[in-house]
C-alpha positions in Angstrom: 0.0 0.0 0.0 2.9 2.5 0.6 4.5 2.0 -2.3 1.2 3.1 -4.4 0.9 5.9 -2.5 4.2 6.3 -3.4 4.2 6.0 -6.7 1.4 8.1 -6.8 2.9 11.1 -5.2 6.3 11.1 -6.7 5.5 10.3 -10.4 3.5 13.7 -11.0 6.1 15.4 -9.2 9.1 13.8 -10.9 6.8 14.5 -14.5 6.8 18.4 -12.8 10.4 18.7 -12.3 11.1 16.7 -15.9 11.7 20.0 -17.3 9.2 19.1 -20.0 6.6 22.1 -21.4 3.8 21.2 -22.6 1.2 23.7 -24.7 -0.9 24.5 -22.1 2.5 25.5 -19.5 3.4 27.8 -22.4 2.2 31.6 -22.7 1.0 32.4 -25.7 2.5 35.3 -28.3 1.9 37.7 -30.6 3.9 38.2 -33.4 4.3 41.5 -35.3 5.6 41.7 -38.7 6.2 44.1 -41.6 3.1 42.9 -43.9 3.8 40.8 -46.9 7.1 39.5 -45.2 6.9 35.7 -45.7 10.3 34.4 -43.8 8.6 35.6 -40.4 5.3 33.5 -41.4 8.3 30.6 -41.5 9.5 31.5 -38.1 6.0 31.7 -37.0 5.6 27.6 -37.9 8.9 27.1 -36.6 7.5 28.3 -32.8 4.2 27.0 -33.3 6.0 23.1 -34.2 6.4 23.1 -30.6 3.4 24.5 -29.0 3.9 27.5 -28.9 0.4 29.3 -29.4 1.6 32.3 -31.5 -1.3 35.0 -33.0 0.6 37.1 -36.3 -0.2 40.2 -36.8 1.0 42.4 -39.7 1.8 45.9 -38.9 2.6 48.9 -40.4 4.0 50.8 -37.1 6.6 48.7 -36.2 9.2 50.9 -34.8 7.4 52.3 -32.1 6.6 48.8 -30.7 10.3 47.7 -31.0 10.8 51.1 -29.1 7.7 50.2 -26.4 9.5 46.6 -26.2 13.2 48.2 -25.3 14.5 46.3 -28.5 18.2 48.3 -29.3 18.5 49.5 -32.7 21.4 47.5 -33.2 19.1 44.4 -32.5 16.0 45.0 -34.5 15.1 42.8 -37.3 12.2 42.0 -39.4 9.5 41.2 -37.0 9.0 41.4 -33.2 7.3 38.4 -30.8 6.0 39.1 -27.4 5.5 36.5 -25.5 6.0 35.7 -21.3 6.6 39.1 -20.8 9.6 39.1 -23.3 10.2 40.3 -26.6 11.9 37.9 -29.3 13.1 40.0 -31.5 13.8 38.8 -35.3 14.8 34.6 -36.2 15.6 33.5 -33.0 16.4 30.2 -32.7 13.4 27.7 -31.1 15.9 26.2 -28.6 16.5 29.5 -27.3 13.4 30.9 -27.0 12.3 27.8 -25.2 15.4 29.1 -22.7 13.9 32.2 -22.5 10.7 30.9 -21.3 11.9 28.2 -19.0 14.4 30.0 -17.1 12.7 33.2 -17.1 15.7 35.5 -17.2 15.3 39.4 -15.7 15.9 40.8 -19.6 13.5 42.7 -21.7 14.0 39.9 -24.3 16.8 38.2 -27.0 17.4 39.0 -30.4 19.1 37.4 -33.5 20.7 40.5 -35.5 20.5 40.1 -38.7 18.4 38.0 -41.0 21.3 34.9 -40.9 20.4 32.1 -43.4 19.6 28.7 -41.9 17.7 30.3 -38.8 14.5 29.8 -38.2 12.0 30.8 -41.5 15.0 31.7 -43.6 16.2 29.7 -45.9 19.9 28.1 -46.7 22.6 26.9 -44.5 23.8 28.0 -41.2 27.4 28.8 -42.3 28.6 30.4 -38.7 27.0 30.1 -35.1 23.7 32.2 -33.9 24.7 34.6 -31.5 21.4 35.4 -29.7 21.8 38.7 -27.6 19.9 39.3 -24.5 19.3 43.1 -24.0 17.7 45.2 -20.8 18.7 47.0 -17.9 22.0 45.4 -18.2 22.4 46.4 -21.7 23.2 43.8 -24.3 25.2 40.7 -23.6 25.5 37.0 -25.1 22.5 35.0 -24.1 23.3 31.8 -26.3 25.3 30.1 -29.1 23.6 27.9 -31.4 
């Protein structure tokens, strides 16, 4: 009889502590983009492949919400995702938006400068390694390397 109860008490928790997100654990996004740009639509899919619930929005004004969002000009790409309380700020890698969420960093958000081919809804080969930069109060400093 202990054992069940056991069992019963530590799986869920050891499922909890697995690390493993599911849809519903994740917030859901909104992502802005310059209208008729179809490489963030591909990035969009990319999120969305693992349950991330993103909403896309086409807008015409985005520089003042990459301004609201604290996004440096040196960062800002194509398209803008707010999500968790973060921005995402042009074709950030999945894994590292996935960090971004888990570990809940105190940043305004990450950004991959640039449109670099082989990331996320761009097309071709990675030739060199993603340098996503985390930006906010601290100003901007390496968040990952993919």
């Amino acid at each position: 009889m202990l054992k069940k109860l056991m069992k019963l008490a530590v799986g869920p928790a050891l499922l909890l502590a697995s690390g493993t997100a599911t849809a519903a654990d994740r917030p859901a996004g909104v992502m802005y983009k310059n209208p008729g740009c179809e490489c963030c639509d591909g990035h969009a899919e990319a999120l969305r492949r693992v349950g991330i619930n993103l909403r896309v929005v086409a807008s015409e004004n985005l520089a003042a919400l990459k301004a609201r969002a604290g996004v440096p000009a040196e960062l800002q790409g194509c398209h803008t995702v707010l999500i968790g309380g973060y921005a995402v700020e042009g074709h950030v890698p999945v894994a590292a938006v996935e960090r971004l969420l888990a570990q809940k960093p105190a940043v305004r958000g990450i950004a991959l400068p640039g449109m670099p081919a082989g990331s996320p809804g761009m097309g071709g080969i990675q030739t060199a390694p993603f340098r996503v930069m985390s930006f906010g109060a601290q100003g901007t400093q390496l968040f990952a390397v993919k």
